[in-house]
C-alpha positions as CSV (number, residue, x, y, z in Angstrom):
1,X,-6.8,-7.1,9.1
2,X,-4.6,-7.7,5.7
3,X,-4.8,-4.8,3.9
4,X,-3.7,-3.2,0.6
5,X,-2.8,0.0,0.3
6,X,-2.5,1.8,-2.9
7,X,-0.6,5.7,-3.0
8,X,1.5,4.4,0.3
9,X,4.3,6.8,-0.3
10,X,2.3,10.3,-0.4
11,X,2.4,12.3,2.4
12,X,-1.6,11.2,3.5
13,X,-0.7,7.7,2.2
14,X,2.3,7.5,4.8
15,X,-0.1,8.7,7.9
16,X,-2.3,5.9,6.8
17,X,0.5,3.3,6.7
18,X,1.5,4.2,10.2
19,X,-1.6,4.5,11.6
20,X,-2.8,1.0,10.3
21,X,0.8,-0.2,11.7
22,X,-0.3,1.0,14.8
23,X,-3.2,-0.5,15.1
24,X,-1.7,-4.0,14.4
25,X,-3.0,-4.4,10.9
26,X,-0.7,-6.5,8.1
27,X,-0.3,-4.0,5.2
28,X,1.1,-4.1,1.4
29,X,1.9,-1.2,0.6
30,X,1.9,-0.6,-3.0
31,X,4.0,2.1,-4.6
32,X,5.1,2.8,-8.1
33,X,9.0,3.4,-7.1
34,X,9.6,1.4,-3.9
35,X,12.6,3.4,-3.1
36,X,10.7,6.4,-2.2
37,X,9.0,4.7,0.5
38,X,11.6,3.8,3.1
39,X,9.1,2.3,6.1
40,X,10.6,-0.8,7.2
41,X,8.1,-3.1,9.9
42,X,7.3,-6.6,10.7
43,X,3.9,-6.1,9.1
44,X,4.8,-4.6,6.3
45,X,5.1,-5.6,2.8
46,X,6.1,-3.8,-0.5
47,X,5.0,-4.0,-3.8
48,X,5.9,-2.0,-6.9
49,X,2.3,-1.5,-8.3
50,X,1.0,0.2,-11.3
51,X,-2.5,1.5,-10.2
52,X,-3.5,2.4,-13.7
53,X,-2.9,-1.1,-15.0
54,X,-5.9,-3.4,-13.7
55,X,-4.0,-6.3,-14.0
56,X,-1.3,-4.7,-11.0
57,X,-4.1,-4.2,-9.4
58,X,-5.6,-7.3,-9.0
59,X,-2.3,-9.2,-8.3
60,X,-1.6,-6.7,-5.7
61,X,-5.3,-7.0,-3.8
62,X,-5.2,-11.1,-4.5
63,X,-5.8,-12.8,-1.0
64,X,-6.4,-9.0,1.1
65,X,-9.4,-8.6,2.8
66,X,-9.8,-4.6,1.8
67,X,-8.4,-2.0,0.4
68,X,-7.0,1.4,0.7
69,X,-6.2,4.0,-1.9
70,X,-4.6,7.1,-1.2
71,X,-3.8,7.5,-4.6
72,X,-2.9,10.7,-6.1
73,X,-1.7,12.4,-9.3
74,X,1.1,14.1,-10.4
75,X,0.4,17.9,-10.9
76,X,-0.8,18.8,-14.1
77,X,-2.2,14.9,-14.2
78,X,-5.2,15.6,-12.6
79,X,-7.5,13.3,-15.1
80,X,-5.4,9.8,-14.0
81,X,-7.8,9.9,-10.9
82,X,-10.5,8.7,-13.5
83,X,-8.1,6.4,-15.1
84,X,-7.1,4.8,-11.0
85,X,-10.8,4.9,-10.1
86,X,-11.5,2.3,-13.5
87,X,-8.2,0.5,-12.9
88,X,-9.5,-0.5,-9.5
89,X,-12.9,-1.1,-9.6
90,X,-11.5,-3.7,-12.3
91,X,-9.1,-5.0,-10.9
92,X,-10.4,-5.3,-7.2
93,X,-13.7,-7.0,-8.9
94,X,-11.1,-9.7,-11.0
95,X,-9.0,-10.0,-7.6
96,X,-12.2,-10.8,-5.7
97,X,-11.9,-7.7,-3.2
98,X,-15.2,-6.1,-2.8
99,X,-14.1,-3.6,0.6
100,X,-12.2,-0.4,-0.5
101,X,-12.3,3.3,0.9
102,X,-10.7,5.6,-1.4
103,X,-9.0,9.3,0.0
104,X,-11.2,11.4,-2.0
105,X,-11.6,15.3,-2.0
106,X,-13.3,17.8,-0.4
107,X,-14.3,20.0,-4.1
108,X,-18.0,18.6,-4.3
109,X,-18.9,18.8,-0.9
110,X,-21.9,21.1,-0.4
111,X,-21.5,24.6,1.4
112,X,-24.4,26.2,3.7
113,X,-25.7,27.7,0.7
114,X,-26.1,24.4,-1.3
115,X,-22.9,25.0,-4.0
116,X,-20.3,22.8,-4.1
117,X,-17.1,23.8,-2.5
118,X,-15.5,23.8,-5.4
119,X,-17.9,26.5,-7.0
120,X,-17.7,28.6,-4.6
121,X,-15.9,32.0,-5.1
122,X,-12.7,31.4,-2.5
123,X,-11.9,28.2,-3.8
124,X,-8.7,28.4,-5.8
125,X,-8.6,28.7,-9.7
126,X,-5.4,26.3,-9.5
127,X,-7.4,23.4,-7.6
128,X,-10.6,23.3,-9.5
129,X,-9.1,20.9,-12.2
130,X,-8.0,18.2,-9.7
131,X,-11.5,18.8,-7.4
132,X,-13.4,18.4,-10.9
133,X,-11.2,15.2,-11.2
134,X,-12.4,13.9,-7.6
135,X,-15.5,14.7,-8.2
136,X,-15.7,12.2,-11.2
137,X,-13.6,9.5,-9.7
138,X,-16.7,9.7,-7.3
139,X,-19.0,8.8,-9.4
140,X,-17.0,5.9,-10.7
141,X,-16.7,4.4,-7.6
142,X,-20.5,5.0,-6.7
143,X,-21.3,3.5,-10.0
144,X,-19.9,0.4,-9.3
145,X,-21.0,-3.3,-7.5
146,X,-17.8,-2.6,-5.0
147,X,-18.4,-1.9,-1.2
148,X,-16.7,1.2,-0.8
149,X,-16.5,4.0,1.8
150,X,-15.4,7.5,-0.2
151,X,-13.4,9.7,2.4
152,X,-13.7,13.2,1.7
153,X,-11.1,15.2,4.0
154,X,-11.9,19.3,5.4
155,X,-11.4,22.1,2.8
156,X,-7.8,22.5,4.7
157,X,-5.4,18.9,5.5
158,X,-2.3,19.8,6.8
159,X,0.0,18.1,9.1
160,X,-0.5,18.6,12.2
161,X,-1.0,16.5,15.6
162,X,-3.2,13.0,15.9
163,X,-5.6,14.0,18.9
164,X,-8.6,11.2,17.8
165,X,-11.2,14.0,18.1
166,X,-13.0,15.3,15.2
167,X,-16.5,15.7,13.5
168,X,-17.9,13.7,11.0
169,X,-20.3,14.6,7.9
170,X,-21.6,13.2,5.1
171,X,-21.8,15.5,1.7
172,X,-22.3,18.7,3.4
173,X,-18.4,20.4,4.5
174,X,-18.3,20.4,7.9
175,X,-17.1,23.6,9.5
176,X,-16.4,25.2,13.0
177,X,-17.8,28.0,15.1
178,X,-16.2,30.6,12.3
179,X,-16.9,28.6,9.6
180,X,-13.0,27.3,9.0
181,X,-12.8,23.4,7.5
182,X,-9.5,21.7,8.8
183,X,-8.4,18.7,9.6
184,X,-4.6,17.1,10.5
185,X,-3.2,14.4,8.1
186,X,-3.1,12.7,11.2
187,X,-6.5,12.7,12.3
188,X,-7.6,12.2,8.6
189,X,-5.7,8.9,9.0
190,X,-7.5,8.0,12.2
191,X,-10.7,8.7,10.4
192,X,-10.1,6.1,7.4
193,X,-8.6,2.9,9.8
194,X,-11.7,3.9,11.8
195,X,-13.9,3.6,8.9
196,X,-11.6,0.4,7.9
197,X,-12.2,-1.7,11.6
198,X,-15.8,-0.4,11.8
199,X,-17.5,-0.1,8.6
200,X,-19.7,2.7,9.0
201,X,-20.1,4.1,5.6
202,X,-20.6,1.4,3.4
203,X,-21.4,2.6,0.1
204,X,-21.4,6.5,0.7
205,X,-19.1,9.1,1.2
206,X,-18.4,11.1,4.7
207,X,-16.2,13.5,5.8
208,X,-14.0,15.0,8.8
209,X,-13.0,18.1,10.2
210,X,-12.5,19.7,13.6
């Protein structure tokens, strides 16, 4: 599949370049500073994008046939996630590109006792800002006419290994036998080309974790 994928350089973004790679997919990769994404391949094409400027956007998505965003903000920028969500809803719509799944966060998934994650005493101070910011990006994207899939990752990404074997859940955290959330990068990846090939979610949000 030709795909766009917007945030390529991040460290989640990355994971999803080379998993779609993989997977024989033609990708643009859209970054704001090409240099700081140094992935040469066959399939691979680079754009300097601005994701905040509708009008990138759509020249970017023009002629794709989905999108990815993996999007995210600089620290202490936590609001530009509601300033991305608008810029692509608009300029996917003007570009004609109706499929996108967006890397989302895990902050307003809902614990066993019905709070949100992010409400919940544990979850730290310094986060809450960027999981409010999710959060509202959400409902942005839900809001809108696009066909989108909203990927919430486990309370905990980290690198780790791709092993293809996870669980999957739709607003509610998903946690193991002692109640951890985790997921690898990798196997977050794995979980969004899935969703890209297969189109499970279509117009909702799940989520992944061991």
């Amino acid at each position: 599949m030709n795909v766009v994928l917007f945030g390529a350089s991040g460290n989640i973004g990355r994971a999803i370049l080379q998993e779609a790679l993989k997977r024989k997919h033609e990708v643009t990769a859209t970054v704001r500073q090409p240099d700081k994404l140094d992935v040469v391949h066959e399939r691979l094409r680079t754009l300097k994008v601005d994701i905040l400027d509708p009008a990138s956007v759509s020249a970017a998505a023009h002629g794709h046939k989905a999108a990815i965003s993996a999007y995210g903000p600089e620290w202490g920028q936590e609001r530009e996630l509601l300033e991305a969500a608008s810029s692509l809803v608009e300029g996917l719509t003007a570009a004609g590109l109706n499929r996108l799944i967006i890397v989302g966060g895990a902050g307003s998934l809902r614990t066993e006792s019905g709070e949100m994650l992010m409400d919940t005493r544990d979850f730290p101070t310094e986060l809450r800002p960027l999981a409010a910011a999710h959060s509202d990006a959400y409902e942005i994207y839900s809001g809108s006419e696009l066909d989108y899939s909203y990927a919430s990752p486990a309370a905990v990404i980290q690198s780790g290994r791709r092993t293809g074997q996870f669980r999957i859940g739709l607003d509610q955290l998903v946690v193991d036998e002692n109640g951890n959330s985790v997921i690898s990068v990798e196997d977050y990846a794995v979980a969004i080309i899935d969703e890209l090939e297969e189109g499970n979610y279509s117009r909702t949000r799940f989520t992944v974790a061991y």
